[in-house]
Structure formats: structure tokens, C-alpha cells
C-alpha positions as CSV (number, residue, x, y, z in Angstrom):
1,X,9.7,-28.8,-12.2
2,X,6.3,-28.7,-13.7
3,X,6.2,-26.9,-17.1
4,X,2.9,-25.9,-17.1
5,X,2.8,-23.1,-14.6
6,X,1.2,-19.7,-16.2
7,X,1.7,-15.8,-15.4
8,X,-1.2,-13.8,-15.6
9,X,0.3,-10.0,-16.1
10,X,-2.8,-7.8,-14.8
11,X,-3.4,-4.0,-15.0
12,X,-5.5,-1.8,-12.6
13,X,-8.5,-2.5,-14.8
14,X,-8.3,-6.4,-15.0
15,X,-11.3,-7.9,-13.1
16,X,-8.9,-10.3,-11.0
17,X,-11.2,-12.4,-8.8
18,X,-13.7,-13.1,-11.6
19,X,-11.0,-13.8,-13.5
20,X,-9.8,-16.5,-10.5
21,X,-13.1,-17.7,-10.0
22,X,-14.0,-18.6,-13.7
23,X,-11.1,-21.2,-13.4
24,X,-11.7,-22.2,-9.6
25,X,-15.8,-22.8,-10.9
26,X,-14.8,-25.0,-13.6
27,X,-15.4,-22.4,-16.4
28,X,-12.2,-21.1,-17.7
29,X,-11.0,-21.0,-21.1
30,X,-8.3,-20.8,-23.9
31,X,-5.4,-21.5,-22.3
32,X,-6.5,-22.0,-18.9
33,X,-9.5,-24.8,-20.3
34,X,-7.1,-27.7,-19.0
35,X,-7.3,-26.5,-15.2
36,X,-11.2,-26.7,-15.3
37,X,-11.2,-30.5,-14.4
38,X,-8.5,-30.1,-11.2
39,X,-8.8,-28.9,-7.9
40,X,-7.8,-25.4,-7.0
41,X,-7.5,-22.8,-4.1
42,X,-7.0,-18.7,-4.4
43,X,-3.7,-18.1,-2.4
44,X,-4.6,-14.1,-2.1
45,X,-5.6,-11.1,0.1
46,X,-10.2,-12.0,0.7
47,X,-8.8,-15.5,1.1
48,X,-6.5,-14.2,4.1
49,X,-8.9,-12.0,5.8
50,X,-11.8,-14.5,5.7
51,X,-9.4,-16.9,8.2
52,X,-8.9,-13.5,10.1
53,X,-12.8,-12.9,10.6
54,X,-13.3,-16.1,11.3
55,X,-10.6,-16.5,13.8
56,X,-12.6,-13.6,15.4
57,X,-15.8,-15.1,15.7
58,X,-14.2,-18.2,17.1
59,X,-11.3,-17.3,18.6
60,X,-9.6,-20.1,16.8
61,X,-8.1,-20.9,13.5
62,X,-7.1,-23.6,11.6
63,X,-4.1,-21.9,9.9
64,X,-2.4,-21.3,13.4
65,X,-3.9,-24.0,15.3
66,X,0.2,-25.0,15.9
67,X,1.9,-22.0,16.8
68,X,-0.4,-20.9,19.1
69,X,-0.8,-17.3,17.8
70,X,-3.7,-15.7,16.0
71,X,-3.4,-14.7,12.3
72,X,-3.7,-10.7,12.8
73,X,-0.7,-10.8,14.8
74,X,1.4,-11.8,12.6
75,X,3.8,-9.4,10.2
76,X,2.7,-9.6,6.3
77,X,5.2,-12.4,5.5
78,X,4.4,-14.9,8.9
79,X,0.8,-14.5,7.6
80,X,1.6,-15.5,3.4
81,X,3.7,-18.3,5.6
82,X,1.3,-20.1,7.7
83,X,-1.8,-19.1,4.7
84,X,0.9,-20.9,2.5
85,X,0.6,-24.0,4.8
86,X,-2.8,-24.0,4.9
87,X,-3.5,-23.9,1.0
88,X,-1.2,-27.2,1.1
89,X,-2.6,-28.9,3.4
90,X,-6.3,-28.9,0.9
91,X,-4.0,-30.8,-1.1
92,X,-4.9,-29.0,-4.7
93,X,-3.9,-29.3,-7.8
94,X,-3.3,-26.1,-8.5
95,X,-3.0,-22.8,-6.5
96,X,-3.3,-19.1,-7.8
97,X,-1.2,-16.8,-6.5
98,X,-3.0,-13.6,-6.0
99,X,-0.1,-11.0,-6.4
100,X,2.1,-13.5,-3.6
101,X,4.9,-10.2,-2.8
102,X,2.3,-7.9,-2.2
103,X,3.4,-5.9,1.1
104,X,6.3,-7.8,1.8
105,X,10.0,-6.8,2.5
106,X,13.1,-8.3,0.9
107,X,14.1,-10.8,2.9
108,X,10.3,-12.2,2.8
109,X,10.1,-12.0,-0.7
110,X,12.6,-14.0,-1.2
111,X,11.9,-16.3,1.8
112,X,8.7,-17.2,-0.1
113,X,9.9,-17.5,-3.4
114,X,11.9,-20.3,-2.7
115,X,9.1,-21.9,-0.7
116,X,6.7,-21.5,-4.0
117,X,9.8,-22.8,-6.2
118,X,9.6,-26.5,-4.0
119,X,6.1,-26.2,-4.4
120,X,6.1,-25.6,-7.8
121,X,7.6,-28.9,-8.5
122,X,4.4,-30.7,-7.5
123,X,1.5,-28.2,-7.8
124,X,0.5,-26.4,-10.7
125,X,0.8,-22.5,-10.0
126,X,-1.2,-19.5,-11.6
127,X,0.6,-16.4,-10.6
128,X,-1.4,-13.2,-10.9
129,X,1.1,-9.8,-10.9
130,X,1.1,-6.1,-11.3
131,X,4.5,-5.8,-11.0
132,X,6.6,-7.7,-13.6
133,X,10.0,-7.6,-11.3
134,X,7.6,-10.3,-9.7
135,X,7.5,-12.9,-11.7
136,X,9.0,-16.1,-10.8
137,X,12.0,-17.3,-12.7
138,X,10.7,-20.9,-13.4
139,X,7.6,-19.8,-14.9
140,X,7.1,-20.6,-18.6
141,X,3.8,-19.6,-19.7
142,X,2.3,-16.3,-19.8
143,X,-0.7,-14.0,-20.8
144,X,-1.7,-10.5,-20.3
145,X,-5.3,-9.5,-18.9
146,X,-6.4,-6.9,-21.0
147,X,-9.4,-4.3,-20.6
148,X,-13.2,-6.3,-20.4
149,X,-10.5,-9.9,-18.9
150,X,-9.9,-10.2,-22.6
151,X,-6.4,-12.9,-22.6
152,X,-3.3,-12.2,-24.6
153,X,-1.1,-14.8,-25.7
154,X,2.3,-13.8,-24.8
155,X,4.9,-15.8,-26.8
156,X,7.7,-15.1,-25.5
157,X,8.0,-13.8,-21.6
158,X,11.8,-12.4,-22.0
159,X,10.8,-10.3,-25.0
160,X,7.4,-8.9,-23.5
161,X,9.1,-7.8,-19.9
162,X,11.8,-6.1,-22.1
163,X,9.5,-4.1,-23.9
164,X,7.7,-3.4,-20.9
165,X,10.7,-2.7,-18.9
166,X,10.5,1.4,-18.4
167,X,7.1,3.3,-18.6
168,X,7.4,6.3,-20.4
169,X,8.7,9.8,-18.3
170,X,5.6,10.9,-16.5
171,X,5.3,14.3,-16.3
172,X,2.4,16.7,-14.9
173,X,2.4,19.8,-16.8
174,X,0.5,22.3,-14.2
175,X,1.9,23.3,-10.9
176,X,1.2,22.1,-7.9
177,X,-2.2,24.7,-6.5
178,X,-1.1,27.0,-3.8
179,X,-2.4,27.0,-0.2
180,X,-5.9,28.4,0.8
181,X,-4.1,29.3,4.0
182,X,-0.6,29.1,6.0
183,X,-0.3,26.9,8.9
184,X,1.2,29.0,11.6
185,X,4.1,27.0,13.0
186,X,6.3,28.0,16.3
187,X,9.4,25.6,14.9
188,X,10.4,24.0,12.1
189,X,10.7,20.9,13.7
190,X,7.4,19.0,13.0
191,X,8.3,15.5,14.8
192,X,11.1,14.8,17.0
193,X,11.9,11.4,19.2
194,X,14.2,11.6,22.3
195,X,15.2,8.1,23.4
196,X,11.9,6.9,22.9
197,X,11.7,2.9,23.9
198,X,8.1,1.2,23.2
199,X,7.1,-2.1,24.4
200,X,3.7,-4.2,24.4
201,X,3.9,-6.7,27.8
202,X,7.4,-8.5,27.7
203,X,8.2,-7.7,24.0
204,X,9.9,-4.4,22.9
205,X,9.3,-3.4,19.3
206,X,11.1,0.1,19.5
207,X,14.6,0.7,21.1
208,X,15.9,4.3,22.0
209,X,14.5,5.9,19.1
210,X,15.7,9.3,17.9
211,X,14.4,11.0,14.6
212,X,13.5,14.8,14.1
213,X,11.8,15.5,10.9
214,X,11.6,18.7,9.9
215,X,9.5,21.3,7.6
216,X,9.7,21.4,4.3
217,X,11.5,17.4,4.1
218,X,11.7,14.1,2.3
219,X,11.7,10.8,4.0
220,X,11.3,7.7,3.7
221,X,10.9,5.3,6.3
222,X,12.0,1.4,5.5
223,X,12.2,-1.8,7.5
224,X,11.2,-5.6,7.5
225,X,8.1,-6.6,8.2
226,X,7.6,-6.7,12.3
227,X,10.0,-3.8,12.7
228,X,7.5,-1.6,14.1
229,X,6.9,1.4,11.5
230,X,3.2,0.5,12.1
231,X,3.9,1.5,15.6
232,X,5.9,4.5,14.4
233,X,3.3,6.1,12.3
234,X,0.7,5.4,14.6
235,X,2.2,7.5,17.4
236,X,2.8,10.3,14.5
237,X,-0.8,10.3,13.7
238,X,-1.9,10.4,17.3
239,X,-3.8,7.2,16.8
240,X,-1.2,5.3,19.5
241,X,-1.4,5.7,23.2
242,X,2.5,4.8,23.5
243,X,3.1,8.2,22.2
244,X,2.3,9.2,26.2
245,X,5.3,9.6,28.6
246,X,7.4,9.2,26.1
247,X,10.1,11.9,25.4
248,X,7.8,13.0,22.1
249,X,7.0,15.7,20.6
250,X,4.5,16.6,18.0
251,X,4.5,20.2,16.0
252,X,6.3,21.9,19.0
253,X,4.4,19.9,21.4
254,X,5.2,17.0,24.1
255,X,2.5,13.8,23.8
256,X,0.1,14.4,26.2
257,X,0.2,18.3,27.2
258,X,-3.4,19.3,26.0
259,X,-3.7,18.6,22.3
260,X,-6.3,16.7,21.1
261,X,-6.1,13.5,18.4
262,X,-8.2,16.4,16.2
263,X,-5.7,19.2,16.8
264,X,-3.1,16.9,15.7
265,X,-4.6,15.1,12.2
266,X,-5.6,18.2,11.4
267,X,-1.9,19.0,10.5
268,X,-1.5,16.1,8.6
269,X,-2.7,14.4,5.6
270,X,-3.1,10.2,5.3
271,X,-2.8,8.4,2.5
272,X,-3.2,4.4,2.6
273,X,-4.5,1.9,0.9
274,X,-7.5,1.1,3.2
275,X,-9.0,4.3,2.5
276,X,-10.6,3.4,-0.9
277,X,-12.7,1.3,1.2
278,X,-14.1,4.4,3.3
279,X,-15.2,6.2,0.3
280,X,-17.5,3.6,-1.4
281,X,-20.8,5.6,-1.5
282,X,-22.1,7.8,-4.3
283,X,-19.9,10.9,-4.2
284,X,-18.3,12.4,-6.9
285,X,-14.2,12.7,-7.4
286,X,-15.0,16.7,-7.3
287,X,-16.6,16.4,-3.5
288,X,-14.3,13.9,-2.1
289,X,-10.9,16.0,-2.9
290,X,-12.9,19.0,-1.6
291,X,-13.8,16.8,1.5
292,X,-9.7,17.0,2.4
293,X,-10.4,20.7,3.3
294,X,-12.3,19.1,6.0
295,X,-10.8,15.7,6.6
296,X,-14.3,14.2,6.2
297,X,-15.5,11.6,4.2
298,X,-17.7,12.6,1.9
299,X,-18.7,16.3,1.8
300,X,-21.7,17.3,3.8
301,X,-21.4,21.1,3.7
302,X,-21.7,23.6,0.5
303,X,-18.1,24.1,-0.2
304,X,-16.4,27.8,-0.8
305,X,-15.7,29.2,-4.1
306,X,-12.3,29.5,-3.1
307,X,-12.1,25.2,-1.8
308,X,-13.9,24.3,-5.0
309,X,-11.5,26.4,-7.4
310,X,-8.6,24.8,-5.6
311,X,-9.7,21.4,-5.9
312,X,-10.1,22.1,-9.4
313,X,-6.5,22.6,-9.6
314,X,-5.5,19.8,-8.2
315,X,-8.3,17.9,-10.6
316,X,-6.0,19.8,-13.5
317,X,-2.4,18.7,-12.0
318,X,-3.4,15.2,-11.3
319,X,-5.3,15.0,-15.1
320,X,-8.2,14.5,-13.7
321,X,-10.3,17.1,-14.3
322,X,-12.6,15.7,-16.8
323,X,-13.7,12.8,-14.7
324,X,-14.7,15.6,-11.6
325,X,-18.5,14.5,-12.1
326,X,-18.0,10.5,-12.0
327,X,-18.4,8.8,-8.7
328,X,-15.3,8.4,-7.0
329,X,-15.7,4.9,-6.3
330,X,-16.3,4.1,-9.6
331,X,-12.4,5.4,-10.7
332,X,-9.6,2.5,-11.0
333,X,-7.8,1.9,-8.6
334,X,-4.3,3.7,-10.2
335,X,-7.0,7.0,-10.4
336,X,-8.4,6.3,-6.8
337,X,-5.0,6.8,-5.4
338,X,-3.6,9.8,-7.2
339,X,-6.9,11.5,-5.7
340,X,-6.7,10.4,-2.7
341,X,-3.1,12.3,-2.8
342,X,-4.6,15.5,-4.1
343,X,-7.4,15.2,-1.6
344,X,-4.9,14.9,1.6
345,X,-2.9,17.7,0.1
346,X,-5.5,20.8,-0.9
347,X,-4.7,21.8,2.7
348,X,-1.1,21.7,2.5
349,X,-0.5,19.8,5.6
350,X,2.7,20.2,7.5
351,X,3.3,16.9,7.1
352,X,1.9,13.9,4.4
353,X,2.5,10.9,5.3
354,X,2.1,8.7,2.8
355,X,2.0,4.6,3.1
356,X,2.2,1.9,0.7
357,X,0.9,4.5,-2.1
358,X,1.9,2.3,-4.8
359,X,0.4,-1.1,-3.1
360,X,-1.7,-2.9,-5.2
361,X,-0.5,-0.5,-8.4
362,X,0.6,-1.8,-11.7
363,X,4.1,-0.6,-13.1
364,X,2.2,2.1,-14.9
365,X,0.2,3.7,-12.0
366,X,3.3,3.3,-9.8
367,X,5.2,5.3,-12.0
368,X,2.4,7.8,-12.3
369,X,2.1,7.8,-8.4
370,X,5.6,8.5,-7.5
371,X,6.1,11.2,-10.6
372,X,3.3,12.9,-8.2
373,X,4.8,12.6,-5.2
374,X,8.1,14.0,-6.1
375,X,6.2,17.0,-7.7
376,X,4.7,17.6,-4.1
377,X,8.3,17.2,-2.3
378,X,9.4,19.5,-5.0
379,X,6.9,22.1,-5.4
380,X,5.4,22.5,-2.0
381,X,6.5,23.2,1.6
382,X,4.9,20.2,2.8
383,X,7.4,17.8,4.6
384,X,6.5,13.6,3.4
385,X,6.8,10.8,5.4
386,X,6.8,7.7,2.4
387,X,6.2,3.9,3.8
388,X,6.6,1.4,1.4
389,X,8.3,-2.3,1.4
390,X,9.3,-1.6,-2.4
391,X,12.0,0.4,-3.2
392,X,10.4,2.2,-6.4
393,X,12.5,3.2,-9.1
394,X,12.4,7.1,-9.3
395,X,11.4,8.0,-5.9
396,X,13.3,10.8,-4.3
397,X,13.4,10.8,-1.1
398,X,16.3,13.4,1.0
399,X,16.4,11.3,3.8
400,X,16.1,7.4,4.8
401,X,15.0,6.3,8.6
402,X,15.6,2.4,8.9
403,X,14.3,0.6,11.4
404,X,16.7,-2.5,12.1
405,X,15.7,-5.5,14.2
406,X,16.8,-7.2,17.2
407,X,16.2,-8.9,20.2
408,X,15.7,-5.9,22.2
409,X,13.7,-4.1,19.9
410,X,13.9,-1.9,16.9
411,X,16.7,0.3,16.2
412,X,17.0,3.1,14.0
413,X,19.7,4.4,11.6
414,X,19.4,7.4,9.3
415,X,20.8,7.0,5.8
């Protein structure tokens, strides 16, 4: 095993690609000075979707030239697989690992651990990670990325992940803001699935699903990557046309009797990573939580006295009131989230669905994150729906809905 393979421990304010491209350009220094004469490649996230958009354009890709299969239909670990193979085959001296277990289940997590451990015996690895359960066993070196990319030495790794092992108790002083207004509701049941089998041509994901969820509940829906809870959420939100003809019912309501997608997401608020991207123009924290009023993005109307006082509330729970004025795009990424929580819930949906909050988080903003959540499931009448791969440490969900593989499709269980 090489000995000189480096962890890079990152927080939500660490610059990580100029940080990658400083040593990929020949430019990096202290510890990392040696690597500036070797050949490298960044293993991580732009890397993967620039194959993808290319694979568009041309309808062709070197990464899956051999399985005959295009990249964006793949799971999350197939894809880290075959982008994996295609690093290799450059033939670099070093890689950096960009965050590797990002989005990936258990059994892919460790699938590709013991692919990087064989290929840490002949390349030189960088790993780059929020989360310090991540770090792999055989690494020796490390240094913390501080504010402005500034490196810290860290001596010795055991000592710093001990000291680092639990974030302090996270709690939010003010109560969660009360409604503007009741959703009228004929039943409590807000979701329920009757035998409901999906396939796409030959290949069944979903097999005889049955799940009610009700009002005023806390679940949390788990599987491996592949498993379908893509396909799950996306007949919830009404964004999936496999909802239709199905024995499936949404708020008191069979798919397909006369409700409209709008009817339907207006019951709901949608948290997910990809939104940060949708809200990269000038406005400020203040009008994009007021925008969840309207499920817009960005606010184009003059707002009630009534929306902007409850927004300001949530601004107070969430700890964010002082920053109400600064663009929201400008925020980190920890803050970005915990907003974009606050801004699906000043309606008080029936139902928050909420996947991969934490993705992407340090251990500090994912604590942060899921002390906010359970104040929601606590404090409110909203019923959550929580998607992640991870199994965080102090998340409290009621209820668990797995969804189990086979060869006839998905199964589920309820824990």
C-alpha cells in the first residue's frame, strides 16, 4: 500500500474545486507541493455530469462504450463504477476523490471502498470528505480545509476524528411559526398504495406496493440504489405518469380523477438538493422563504404583512434572521438548505417530503439539519416523508418503508 495517500477534511465553506484544481494545474502547495509534477484526474460529481452531457450530444460515451448502456441510467453506485473505470484507464498518478460515498447506499459504499483499497496500492489518492465516518482506513495523512482554503496539519488522524466525533446538541430556541391557514382535508390519509406494480417495458421496478401514510407522521423511506424510491416519490409528487391506473390515491383522491399536477404540489412542500441550483439569481433569503407561500421561485408579487411576519419567524427559528437581506445564493451551502426547509414549510403542507437534505452537508450542518427536522415532526401537524442513503445519527423517524430488491421488482416492508 502506498503511504502517501492524503485526507482533505472539508467544511461547507471550503472552496473544493479550486482547491482540486490548484494541484491538478501544477500549483499546489505545502503538503500537497510533491503532486504538482504527476499526472492527476478529479474522480467527483462536474466530472460525472460532463460524460452525461456529452453522452447527450453524441449519444455515445466512452465510459459505457462496453455495457451498452448510457451513464444517466445507471443507479448512483453503477455510475461511481464505470466513472471509476474510466479515471483508470487515463492511467494517472494520482486521483482525487471528490467526496467518493456521496449518495450511495451501504452495500455500494462498501462495494467501492474495496475497489479504491486495490487501487490505492498503485495510485496515489486525495480523498476530499464532509463526513469523517468516510474516511478510508488505509489513509495516513491528513489536513483540514479551513475558511479562505487555508490547510491544517493534522498530526494525528485517530486523535482529530475523536475530538470531532459528536457536534454539540443543536437546539432551536423559538417555536416552530403557526399556519397562515388550515388545509381543509376530507381524511387523514394523505397517500395510500393498493397493490400498485410499476414497470418500464420488460423491467419491473415496483412489486405490489402497499403504504398509507397518514396526517400528522414520520417516515422515512430507505433502499439501495435502483430500488425505485425515485419512482416512488415521483408518483407522490404527481410528476410520474405511472401514478395513472394504478390503485392510488392522493389526499382522498384516485390518480387520474380530475386533479391537476398544481392542485396536488400545492399540498406538498419539496426539498432536494437540486433546488439550490434554481435559486441562483439576486434575491434575497427574506423573498425566497416568502416565495414558498407561492411555490415560485423567486418572489414576483408584493407579499402580505401577514406572509412576510411569518417568514420572519421562520428566519428567527432557523437563526437566520440577521442574514434576511443577503442574497440567497450567496448563503453556504449548510444555510441554503435549512432555508430551503423553512421556505417549503411557511405553508404547512400536508405533507414534506424531504430528500437527501443532508447530501453534500458536513457533520456539522447535518446535525443542524436533522435537529430541524425533528422540530418540524415534533411541533407541527405536517406529516414528512425523509429520503436519504445515510442513516443520520439523531433522526427520528416513527415509521420506516424499505424498499427491497428482486428480480421481479421492488418490494416493500414497513419497519
Amino acid at each position: 500500500m502506498n503511504e502517501n495517500n492524503w485526507a482533505v477534511f472539508l467544511s461547507n465553506n471550503s472552496d473544493t474545486n479550486l482547491f482540486a484544481q490548484q494541484i491538478l494545474n501544477g500549483k499546489a502547495i505545502e503538503q500537497f507541493a510533491a503532486f504538482n509534477n504527476l499526472k492527476g484526474i478529479h474522480f467527483s460529481p462536474i466530472l460525472l455530469n460532463e460524460l452525461i452531457e456529452e453522452e447527450s450530444r453524441r449519444d455515445y460515451s466512452e465510459v459505457t462504450k462496453n455495457i451498452h448502456r448510457q451513464l444517466k441510467s445507471l443507479s448512483s453506485g453503477e455510475q461511481k463504477k464505470a466513472l471509476l473505470a474510466y479515471v483508470l484507464a487515463q492511467q494517472p498518478d494520482y486521483i482525487i476523490l471528490d467526496n467518493p460515498f456521496d449518495n450511495l447506499d451501504k452495500a455500494s459504499q462498501q462495494s467501492l471502498k474495496l475497489m479504491l483499497t486495490e487501487i490505492a496500492k498503485d495510485v496515489l489518492l486525495i480523498q476530499l470528505i464532509n463526513r469523517k465516518s468516510d474516511l478510508l482506513p488505509f489513509i495516513n495523512h491528513a489536513v483540514e480545509l479551513a475558511e479562505n482554503n487555508k490547510i491544517i496539519l493534522i498530526r494525528d488522524i485517530e486523535t482529530y476524528l475523536s475530538q470531532h466525533k459528536k457536534d454539540n446538541a443543536i437546539n432551536f430556541s423559538q417555536k416552530v411559526p403557526p399556519p397562515i391557514q388550515q388545509y381543509f382535508l376530507e381524511n387523514k390519509t394523505l397517500v395510500q398504495f393498493k397493490n400498485v406494480t410499476v414497470q418500464y417495458a420488460e423491467k419491473i421496478i415496483l412489486k405490489n406496493i402497499n403504504w398509507i401514510i397518514n396526517t400528522n407522521e414520520f417516515w422515512q423511506l430507505v433502499g439501495p440504489n435502483g430500488s425505485g424510491k425515485t419512482t416512488l416519490l415521483t408518483m407522490i409528487t404527481g410528476d410520474n405518469v405511472k401514478g395513472y391506473g394504478k390503485d392510488f390515491e392522493l389526499f382522498g383522491k384516485r390518480k387520474g380523477s380530475g386533479e391537476t399536477v398544481w392542485e396536488i404540489k400545492k399540498k406538498i412542500g419539496y426539498v432536494t438538493p437540486a433546488m439550490t441550483d434554481l435559486f441562483n439569481t439576486r434575491h434575497t433569503l427574506e423573498e425566497m422563504i416568502v416565495s414558498g407561500f407561492y411555490d415560485s421561485i423567486g418572489l414576483y408579487i408584493i407579499p402580505t404583512e401577514m406572509e412576510l411576519r411569518l417568514a420572519n419567524e421562520w428566519l428567527q427559528l432557523i437563526e437566520m434572521q440577521h442574514l434576511k437581506n443577503v442574497a440567497f445564493c450567496e448563503l453556504s451551502l449548510g444555510l441554503q438548505r435549512k432555508a430551503l426547509i423553512a421556505r417549503a414549510m411557511v405553508k404547512h403542507p400536508p405533507l414534506l417530503i424531504l430528500d437527501e437534505p443532508a447530501y453534500g452537508l458536513d457533520d456539522h450542518n447535518t446535525a443542524m439539519v436533522t435537529a430541524l427536522i425533528n422540530k418540524i415532526a415534533e411541533e407541527s401537524c405536517t406529516s414528512i416523508l425523509y429520503v436519504s442513503h445515510r442513516s443520520e445519527d439523531g433522526i427520528k423517524p416513527q415509521f420506516i418503508f424499505e424498499l427491497i430488491p428482486s428480480e421481479s421488482g421492488s418490494v416493500g416492508l414497513i419497519k
